[in-house]
N, C-alpha and C positions, 0 to 999 in steps of 0.2 A: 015466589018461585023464580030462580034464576040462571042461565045458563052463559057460560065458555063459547063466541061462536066459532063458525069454523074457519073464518078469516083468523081470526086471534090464536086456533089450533096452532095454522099453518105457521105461524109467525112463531110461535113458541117453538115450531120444530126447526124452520131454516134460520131463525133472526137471533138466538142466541140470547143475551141479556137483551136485546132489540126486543126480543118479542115481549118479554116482560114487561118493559116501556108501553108497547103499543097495549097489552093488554088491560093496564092502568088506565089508558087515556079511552081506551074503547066500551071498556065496559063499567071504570071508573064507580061509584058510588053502588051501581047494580050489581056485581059482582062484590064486592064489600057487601050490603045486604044480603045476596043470596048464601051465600059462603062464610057469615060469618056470625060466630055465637052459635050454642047449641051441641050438641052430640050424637055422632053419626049413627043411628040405630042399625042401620042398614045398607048394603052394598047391595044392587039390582043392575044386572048386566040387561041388556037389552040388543037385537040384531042379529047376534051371530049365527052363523049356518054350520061351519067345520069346527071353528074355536072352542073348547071348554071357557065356561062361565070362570071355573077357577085359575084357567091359564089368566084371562084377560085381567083376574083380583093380584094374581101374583105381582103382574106390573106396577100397581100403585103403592102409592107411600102411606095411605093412610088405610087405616081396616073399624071395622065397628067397635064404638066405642073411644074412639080417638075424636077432638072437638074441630069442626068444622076450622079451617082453615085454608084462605085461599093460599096462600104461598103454596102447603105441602100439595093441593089441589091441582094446581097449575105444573107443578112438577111432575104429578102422577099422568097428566096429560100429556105433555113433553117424552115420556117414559113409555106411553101407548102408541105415541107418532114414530119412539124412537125404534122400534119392533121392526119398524115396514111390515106390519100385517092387516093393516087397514089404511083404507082409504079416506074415511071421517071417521072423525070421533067428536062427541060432544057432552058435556057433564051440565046435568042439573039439578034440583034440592026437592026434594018432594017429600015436605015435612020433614020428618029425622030422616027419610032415606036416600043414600049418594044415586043417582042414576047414571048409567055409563051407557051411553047409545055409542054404536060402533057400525061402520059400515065397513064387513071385509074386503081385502084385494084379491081380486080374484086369481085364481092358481093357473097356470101355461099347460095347455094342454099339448099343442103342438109348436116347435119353430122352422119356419120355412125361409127359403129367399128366392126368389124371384128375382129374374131377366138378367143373374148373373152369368157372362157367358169365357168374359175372359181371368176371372178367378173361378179357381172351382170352387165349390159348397164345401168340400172337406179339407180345402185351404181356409176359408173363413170361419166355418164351426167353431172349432177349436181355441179362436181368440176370443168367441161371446160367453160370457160368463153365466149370462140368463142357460136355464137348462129345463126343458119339460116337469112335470110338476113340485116346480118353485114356484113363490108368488110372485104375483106380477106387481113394479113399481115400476114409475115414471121416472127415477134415477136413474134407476138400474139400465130401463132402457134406452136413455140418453145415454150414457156410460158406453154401454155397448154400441152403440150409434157411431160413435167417437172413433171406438175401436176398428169398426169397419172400415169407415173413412181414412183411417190412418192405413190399415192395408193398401188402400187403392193409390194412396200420395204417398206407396211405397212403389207401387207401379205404374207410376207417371200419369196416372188420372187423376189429376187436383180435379176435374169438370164431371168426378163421380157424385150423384145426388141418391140418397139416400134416403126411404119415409116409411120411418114402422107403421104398420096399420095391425088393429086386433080383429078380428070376430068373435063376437058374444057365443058365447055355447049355454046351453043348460048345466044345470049347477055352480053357477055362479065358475066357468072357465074361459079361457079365451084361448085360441088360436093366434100367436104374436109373428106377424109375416112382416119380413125388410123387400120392400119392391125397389130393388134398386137400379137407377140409371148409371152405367158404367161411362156414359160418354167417352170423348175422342181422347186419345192421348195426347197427354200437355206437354209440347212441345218446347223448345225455345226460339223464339223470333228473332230475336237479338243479344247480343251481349257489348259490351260501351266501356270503355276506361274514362275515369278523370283524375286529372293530376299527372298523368304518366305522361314525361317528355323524357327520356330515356328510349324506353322501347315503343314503338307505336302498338295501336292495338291489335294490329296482327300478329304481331310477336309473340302478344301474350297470349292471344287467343289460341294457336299454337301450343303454347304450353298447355292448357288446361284438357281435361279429355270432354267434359261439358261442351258438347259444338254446338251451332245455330244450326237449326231445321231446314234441311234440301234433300231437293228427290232422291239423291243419288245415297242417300244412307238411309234408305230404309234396310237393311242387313243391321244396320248397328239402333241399339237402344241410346247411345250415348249424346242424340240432340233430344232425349226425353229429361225435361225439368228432377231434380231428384238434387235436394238440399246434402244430405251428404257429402255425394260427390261435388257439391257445390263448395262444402267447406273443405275436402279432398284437393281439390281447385286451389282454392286461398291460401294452403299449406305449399301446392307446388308452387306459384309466384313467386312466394314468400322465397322460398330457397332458390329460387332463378336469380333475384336480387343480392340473395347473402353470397351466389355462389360468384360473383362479380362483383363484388368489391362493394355493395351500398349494406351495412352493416344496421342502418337504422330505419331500414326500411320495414314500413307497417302495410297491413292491409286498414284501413278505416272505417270501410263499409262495405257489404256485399247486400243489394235490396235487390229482391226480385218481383216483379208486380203483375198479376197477372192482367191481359189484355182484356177490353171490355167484352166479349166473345166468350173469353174464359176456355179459350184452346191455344194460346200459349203466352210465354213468359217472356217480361224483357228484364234482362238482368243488368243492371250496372254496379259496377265492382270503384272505389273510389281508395284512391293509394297516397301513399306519402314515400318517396322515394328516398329523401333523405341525402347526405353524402355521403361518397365513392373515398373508400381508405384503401391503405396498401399495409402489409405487415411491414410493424417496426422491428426491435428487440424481440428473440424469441430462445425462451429458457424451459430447463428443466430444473426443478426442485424436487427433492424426494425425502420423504419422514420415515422410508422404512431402511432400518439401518442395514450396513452391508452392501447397499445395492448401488455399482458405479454408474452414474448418468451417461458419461461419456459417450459407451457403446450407443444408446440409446438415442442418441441423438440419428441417427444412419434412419431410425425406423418412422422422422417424422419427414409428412410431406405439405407442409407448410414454409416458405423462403422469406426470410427477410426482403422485402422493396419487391414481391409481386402483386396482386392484388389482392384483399384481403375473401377467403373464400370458406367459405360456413361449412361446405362439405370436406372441406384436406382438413381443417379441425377434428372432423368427426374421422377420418379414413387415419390422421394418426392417433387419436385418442386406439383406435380400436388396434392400429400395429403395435404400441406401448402395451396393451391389455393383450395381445397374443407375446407378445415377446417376455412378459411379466409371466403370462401364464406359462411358460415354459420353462421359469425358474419357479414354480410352484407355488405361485403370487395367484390363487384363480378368484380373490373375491379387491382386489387392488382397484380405488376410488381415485377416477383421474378429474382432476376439477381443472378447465382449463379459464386461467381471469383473464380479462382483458381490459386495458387501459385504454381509453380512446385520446389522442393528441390532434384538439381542433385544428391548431394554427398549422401543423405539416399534413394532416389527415393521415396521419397512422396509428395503427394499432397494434400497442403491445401486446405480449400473449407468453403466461408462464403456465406453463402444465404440471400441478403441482398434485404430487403422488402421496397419499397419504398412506401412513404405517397401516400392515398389514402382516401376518403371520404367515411363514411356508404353510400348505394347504399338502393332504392325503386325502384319497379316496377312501371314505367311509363304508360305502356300500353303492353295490348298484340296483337302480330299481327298474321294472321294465310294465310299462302300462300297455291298454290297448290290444295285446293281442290275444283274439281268444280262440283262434285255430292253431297259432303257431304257437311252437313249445317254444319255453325261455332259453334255452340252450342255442336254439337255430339264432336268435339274436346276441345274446350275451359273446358265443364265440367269435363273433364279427368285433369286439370289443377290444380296441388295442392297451386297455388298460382294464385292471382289476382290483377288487379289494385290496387295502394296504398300499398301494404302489404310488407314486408321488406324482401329484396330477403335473396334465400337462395338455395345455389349451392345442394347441397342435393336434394331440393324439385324440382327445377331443372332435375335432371335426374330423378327422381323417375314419374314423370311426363312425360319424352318422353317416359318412357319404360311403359310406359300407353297407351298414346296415340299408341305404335307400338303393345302392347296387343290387341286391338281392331282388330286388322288382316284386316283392308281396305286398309290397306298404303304398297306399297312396300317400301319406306323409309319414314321413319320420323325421325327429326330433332328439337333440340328447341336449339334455337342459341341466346345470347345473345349481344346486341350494346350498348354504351354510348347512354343516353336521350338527353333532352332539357338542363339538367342540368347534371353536374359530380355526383351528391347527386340522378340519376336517373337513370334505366335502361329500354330498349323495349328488350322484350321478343319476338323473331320473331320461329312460329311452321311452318317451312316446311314440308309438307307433298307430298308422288308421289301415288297417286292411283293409286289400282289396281283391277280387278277384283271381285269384292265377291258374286256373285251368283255361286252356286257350282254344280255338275253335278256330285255324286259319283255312280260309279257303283264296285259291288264286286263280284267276281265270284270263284266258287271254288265246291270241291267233297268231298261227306262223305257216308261212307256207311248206313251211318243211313238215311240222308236225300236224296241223289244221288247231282243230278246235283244243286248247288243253283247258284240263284243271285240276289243279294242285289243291289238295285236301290234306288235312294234321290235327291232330288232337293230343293236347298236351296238356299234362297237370305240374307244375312246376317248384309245388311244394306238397307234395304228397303225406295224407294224414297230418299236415304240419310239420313235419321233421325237416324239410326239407329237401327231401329227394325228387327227382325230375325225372317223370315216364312221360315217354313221347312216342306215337305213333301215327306216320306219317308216308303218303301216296300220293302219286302224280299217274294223272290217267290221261292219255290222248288216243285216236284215230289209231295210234303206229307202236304207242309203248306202254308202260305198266312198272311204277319201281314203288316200293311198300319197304319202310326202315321201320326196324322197332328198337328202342329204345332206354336205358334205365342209366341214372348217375348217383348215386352215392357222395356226396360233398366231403362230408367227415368220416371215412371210412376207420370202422374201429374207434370211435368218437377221439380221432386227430384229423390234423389238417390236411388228410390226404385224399384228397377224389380220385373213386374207383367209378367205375362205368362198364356196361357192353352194350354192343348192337349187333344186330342183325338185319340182315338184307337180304332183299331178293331183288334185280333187276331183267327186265323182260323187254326187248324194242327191237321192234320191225323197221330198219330202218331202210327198208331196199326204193323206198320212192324217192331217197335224201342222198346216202351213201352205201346205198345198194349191199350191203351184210345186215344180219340180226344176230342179236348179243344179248347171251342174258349170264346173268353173273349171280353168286349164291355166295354169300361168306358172313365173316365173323370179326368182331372187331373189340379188344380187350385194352382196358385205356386205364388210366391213373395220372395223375396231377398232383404236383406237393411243390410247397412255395421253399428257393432256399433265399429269400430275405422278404421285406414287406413287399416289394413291386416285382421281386425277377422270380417267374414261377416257371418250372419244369414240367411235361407232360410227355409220359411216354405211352406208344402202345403196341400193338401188334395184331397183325391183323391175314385172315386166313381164306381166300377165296377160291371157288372155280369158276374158272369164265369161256363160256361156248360161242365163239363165231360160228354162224352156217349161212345158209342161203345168198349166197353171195351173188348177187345180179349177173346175169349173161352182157358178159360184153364192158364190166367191169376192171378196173385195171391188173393189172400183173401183183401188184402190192397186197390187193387188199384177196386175191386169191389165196397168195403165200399166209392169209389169217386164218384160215377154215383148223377148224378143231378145235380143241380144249384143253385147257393151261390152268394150271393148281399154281398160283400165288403168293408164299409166306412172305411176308414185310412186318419189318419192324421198322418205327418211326419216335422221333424226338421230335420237342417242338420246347423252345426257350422263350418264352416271352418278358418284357419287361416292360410296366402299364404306367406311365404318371398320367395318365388323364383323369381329371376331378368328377369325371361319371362314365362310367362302364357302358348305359343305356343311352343317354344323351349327353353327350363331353362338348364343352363352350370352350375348354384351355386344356393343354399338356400335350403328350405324345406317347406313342406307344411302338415299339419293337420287337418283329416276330419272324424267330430263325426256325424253319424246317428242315429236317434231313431224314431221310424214308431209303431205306437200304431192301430190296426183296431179293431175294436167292438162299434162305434160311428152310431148303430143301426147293420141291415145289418147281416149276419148266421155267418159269423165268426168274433175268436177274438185271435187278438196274440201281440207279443211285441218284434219287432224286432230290432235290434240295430248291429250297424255295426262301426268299426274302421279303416279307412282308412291314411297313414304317407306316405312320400315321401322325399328321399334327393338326393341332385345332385352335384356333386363336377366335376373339372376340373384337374385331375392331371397330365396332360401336354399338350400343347397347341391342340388346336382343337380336343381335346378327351375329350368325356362326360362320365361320370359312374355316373349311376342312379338306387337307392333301391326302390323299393314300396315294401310297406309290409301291409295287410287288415286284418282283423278277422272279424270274424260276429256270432251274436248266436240268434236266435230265438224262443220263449217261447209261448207254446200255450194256456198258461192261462187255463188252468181247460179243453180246450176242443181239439180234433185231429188234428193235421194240415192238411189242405189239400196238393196234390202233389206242386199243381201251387201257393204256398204260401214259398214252401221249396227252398233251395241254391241250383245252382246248381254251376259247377266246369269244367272248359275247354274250351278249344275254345281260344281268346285273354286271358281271366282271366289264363291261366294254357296251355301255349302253349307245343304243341308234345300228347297233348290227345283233343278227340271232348268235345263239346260242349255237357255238361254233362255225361262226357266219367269219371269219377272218383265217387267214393261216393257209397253209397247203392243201391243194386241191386237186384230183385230177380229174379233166377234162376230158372226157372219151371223144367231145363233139367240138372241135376249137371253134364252130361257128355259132355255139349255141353254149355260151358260159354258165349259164341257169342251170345248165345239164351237169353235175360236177359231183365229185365226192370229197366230202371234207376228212383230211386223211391226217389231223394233226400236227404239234409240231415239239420239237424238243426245247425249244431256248423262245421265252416270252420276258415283256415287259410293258406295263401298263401304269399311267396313274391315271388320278378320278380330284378334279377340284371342283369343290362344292360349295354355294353359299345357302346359305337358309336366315329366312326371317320371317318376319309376323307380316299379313295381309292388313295391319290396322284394325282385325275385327276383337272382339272381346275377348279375352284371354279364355274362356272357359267353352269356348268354340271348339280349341284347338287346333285350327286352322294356318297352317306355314307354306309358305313358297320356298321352291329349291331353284336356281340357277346351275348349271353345271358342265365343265366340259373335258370330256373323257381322250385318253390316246391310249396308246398302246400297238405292239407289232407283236407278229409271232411266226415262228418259223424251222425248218428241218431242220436246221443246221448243214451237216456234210451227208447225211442222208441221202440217198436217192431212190428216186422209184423202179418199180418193176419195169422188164425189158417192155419195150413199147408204147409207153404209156406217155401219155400228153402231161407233163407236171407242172403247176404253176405255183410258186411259189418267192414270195419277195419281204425284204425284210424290213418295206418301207413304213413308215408310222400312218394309221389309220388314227382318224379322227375325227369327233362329233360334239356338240354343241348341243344343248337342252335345255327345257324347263320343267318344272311339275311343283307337280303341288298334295298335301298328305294331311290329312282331315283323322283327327280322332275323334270319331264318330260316335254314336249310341250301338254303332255294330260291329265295332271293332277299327282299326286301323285301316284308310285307306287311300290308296297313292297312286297318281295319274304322271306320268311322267311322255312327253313329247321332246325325243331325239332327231337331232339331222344329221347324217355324216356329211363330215368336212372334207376329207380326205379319206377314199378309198380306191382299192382296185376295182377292174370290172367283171372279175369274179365272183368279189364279194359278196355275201346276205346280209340285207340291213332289212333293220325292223324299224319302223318309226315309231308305232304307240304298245306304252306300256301300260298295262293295269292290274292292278292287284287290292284285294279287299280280305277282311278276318274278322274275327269277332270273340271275345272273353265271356268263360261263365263263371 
């Protein structure tokens, strides 16, 4: 009688032909005896608790009546380890009968983890493959071991230690717990260049976003060890070198080694810098017939004898592929070679275009949205089935579709058709949100405590339509607008709209009247080219001055009653800015002219000039001018107050909300004491910079700089007999900062004004604040 032991099992399950070597040598002559000659009368399982006897005969290769043999035997063993359903198994001869002792693995009753505190349980779950009643292997749970570990040296804990432990239960189950030690976050101590005498290691350290570990960035994740970003790193070098002129510049090692402590990393990065070339010769070739080079040449910006620069490569390969794509070239392969010339160190460079077929739009396809109808997208779409593609219209088109503010990304990606002569235009889009929750809170001595509330849905049912309704509540006043817009009225491109309004304000502690206004407001908008879009409306109010403070001026006496209002209003705008919501580059221009006397107690002619331009003048920094004017004309008859400009607030930040402009002064000794009485003729601009704080892009966090002017004033105007009027038409102005956080509760923005130049009649406000929130 002889048996298989369980060393030699194991060896036949992980050692492959190995194991069958060791088998020979271990049991050699005794296995040959046991195993060999005769005929199997009998198969007898032995062990098992859950298994069927005849699951565990299925396994084997041989069955009763087949002649003892150890090859097919040692297989059949191999075939029982290979299951993972036990834990031993051993085979031996008991006369004619094969015996099969089996020891099972026992099955998971529960999986727990322990003294995880900075991943959750239902972050880790989900990567462990072991699952409550499966069997339990010692693969399996190294495997998942692995997998944990790898979560954590995804969150900068390389010093996370990790030790499954079981508890025995009755019926042969176990409880498989990971007690895991999360230890400190792995840091980086240092980072070290060799070989680099070009840049020192500041320079480069600079480039890389991977920084060495100091106090002062705990806010950023980015001095946590994390290999990615590390080869993130290697890539930006890389192209700092190609973007200066060293063409052969290599990264050659990047090692990072953890410190004996095992709380952080020292990284040295080891380069080959290579020679600094300049372009030599620089040509166009082209395989696709018809197409003249010449023009072509305008859209590259690479120079003969500057230095040679990996990025103007790439920035004209991609002006040749828009300029291509706009003769209907949209799948054109630009190969750029290059010649290297040791002895002058330059390098040639021919951009060589390979045949390609005019391109048609085949079809468009539109993913991702499952609120929005395809219509609300597609008509954003400046190109349509059959029509001859065109890479221009192309992106003008996604930054359309990402205009419409539903989408946290949108995309319009291009594939070959059915045909090379065709292409499918695929619009990925990621929804998000667009019902809106703003609320705005803030102090002024004029009004005390306010707070502006709004709730808006901005794509309603997915079609696209925009209800909004929105209130401002203080101490002194009460205004409530409701809201509805129509984009594609009659599914064209004309937006129709109305609103309603009611305003209600006590204003006799500030400018001594109360005004409350009721009206109607019927609107429409239709574009006559892609940028220059028209918008007309007309608009229906009554407006009641009363309570006019004792001892108030002559002016604002002559306001008491109530005045019915018909105006009708144009507005022309013309938009080249590359984002409607956040613009980095273009400009934009907007004419108003507002005529009231269309029946109704008053008549005026107001017109207003609003410009806009936005430049980027170096990466992730915006600088933005607005600049307005406005003048209004009251045709033969007085204007009323609530008809006049006012100045401050957002329009004229660092003074209130009609904190500038004509005033009158009952008390000359006491300017505080004043009525803000409007004015006819304003002008204001707003220069803006914004940029990132350095913190992680997904923060959302920007700084603004800014500084605001503007004047406003009666014109030939004059006040009521007696009255103290101050009024000048000098330039006020302020200087600021702030700063504007997209937060997990919406939008919000702190903003700290100082005036620079004002009168001393003036209201200034210093802090601004405001906050909102999306559901």
């Amino acid at each position: 009688m002889g048996s298989v032991s369980r060393f030699a099992a194991l060896c036949l399950l992980f050692g492959g032909t190995t194991a069958t070597s060791v088998i020979a040598l271990s049991s050699g002559a005794m296995a040959q005896e046991a195993f060999d000659g005769g005929i199997i009368r009998d198969i007898r399982v032995e062990g098992t608790q859950r298994i069927e006897g005849t699951t565990v005969r299925s396994y084997l290769t041989v069955q009763p009546g087949d002649p003892f043999d150890p090859a097919k035997i040692d297989q059949s063993l191999k075939s029982l380890f290979a299951t993972g359903l036990f834990a031993d198994v051993s085979l031996r001869r008991d006369a004619g009968t094969l015996v099969i002792a089996v020891v099972e693995n026992p099955i998971i009753n529960r999986i727990a983890f322990e003294g995880n505190k900075r991943v959750k349980t239902e972050d880790i779950a989900p990567e462990v493959q072991l699952r409550p009643r499966t069997v339990y292997t010692r693969s399996r749970v190294q495997a998942d071991l692995e997998r944990i570990q790898e979560i954590y040296r995804r969150k900068g804990r390389f010093a996370a230690r990790i030790e499954p432990k079981i508890v025995q239960l009755e019926q042969n189950r176990v409880d498989l717990i990971f007690e895991i030690d999360e230890g400190q976050m792995t840091g980086v101590e240092s980072i070290s260049f060799v070989n680099n005498n070009i840049y020192d290691d500041d320079d480069l350290r600079d480039i890389m976003i991977t920084k060495e570990s100091r106090w002062w960035r705990f806010l950023s994740s980015n001095d946590n060890y994390d290999p990615e970003r590390l080869r993130y790193d290697q890539e930006q070098i890389r192209r700092h070198y190609l973007r200066n002129g060293y063409a052969d510049f290599k990264v050659l090692t990047a090692v990072a080694e953890l410190t004996p402590d095992r709380e952080d990393f020292f990284i040295t990065v080891t380069v080959d810098e290579g020679k600094r070339y300049k372009f030599g010769k620089i040509e166009i070739t082209s395989d696709i017939p018809g197409v003249d080079v010449g023009p072509l040449y305008q859209a590259l910006n690479t120079v003969s004898g500057e230095w040679y620069n990996g990025d103007k490569i790439e920035e004209s390969i991609t002006a040749l592929t828009d300029r291509l794509g706009d003769l209907q070239y949209a799948f054109v392969d630009i190969d750029p070679l290059l010649e290297r010339n040791q002895e002058d160190q330059t390098i040639d460079l021919v951009f060589e275009l390979k045949e390609t077929p005019r391109v048609f739009v085949e079809r468009i396809d539109i993913v991702g949205n499952y609120s929005t109808l395809d219509k609300v997208i597609r008509r954003e779409m400046l190109l349509v089935e059959g029509d001859p593609f065109s890479i221009s219209k192309i992106r003008r088109s996604e930054q359309r579709v990402k205009d419409l503010g539903y989408f946290l990304e949108a995309t319009v990606k291009t594939a070959e058709g059915s045909n090379r002569d065709q292409t499918v235009v695929t619009v990925e889009v990621e929804e998000q949100p667009t019902g809106e929750i703003q609320l705005g809170a803030g102090y002024s001595t004029t009004d005390g405590a306010l707070l502006d509330f709004s709730i808006r849905q901005r794509n309603l049912l997915g079609k696209g339509q925009d209800l909004r309704l929105s209130t401002l509540l203080s101490s002194r006043s009460f205004e409530v607008d409701l809201g509805f817009t129509e984009p594609y009225f009659l599914d064209r491109d004309l937006a129709a709209g109305v609103d309603v309004f009611r305003v209600v304000r006590d204003n006799r502690d500030s400018i001594a009247y109360d005004l409350e206004s009721t009206g109607v407001v019927l609107r429409m908008g239709y574009p006559l080219s892609e940028r220059l879009r028209q918008r007309v409306s007309y608009s229906l109010s009554q407006n009641k001055i009363d309570n006019v403070y004792f001892g108030s001026s002559r002016f604002l006496l002559d306001q008491l009653g109530s005045t019915i209002t018909s105006s009708v209003e144009s507005q022309l705008l013309y938009d080249a800015r590359d984002s409607r919501l956040e613009p980095t580059s273009g400009y934009y221009f907007l004419i108003s002219n507002e005529f009231a006397g269309l029946g109704g107690d008053t008549r005026y002619l107001r017109n207003r000039v609003t410009a806009g331009n936005y430049w980027e003048p170096f990466e992730e920094v915006v600088l933005g001018l607005t600049t307005e004017a406005g003048h209004i004309w009251g045709m033969g008859k007085r204007l009323r107050i609530n008809d006049r400009f006012f100045l401050g607030g957002d329009t004229l930040r660092g003074f209130e909300i009609g904190g500038i402009g004509p005033r009158n002064v009952p008390d000359p000794n006491n300017p505080n004491n004043s009525d803000a009485l409007g004015g006819t003729i304003f002008t204001r601009a707003s220069l803006e910079l914004t940029t990132k704080l350095g913190l992680p892009d997904e923060l959302g966090v920007k700084a603004h700089a800014f500084y605001d002017a503007g004047t406003l004033t009666a014109s030939k105007e004059t006040p009521g007999q007696g009255d103290v009027f101050r009024d000048s038409n000098k330039i006020r102005m302020a200087a600021g900062v702030g700063v504007s956080w997209k937060s997990p509760f919406g939008p919000i923005r702190l903003d700290l004004a100082y005036p620079i130049a004002k009168e001393d009649y003036d209201q200034t406000e210093t802090l601004k604040f405001s906050f909102g929130t999306r559901f």
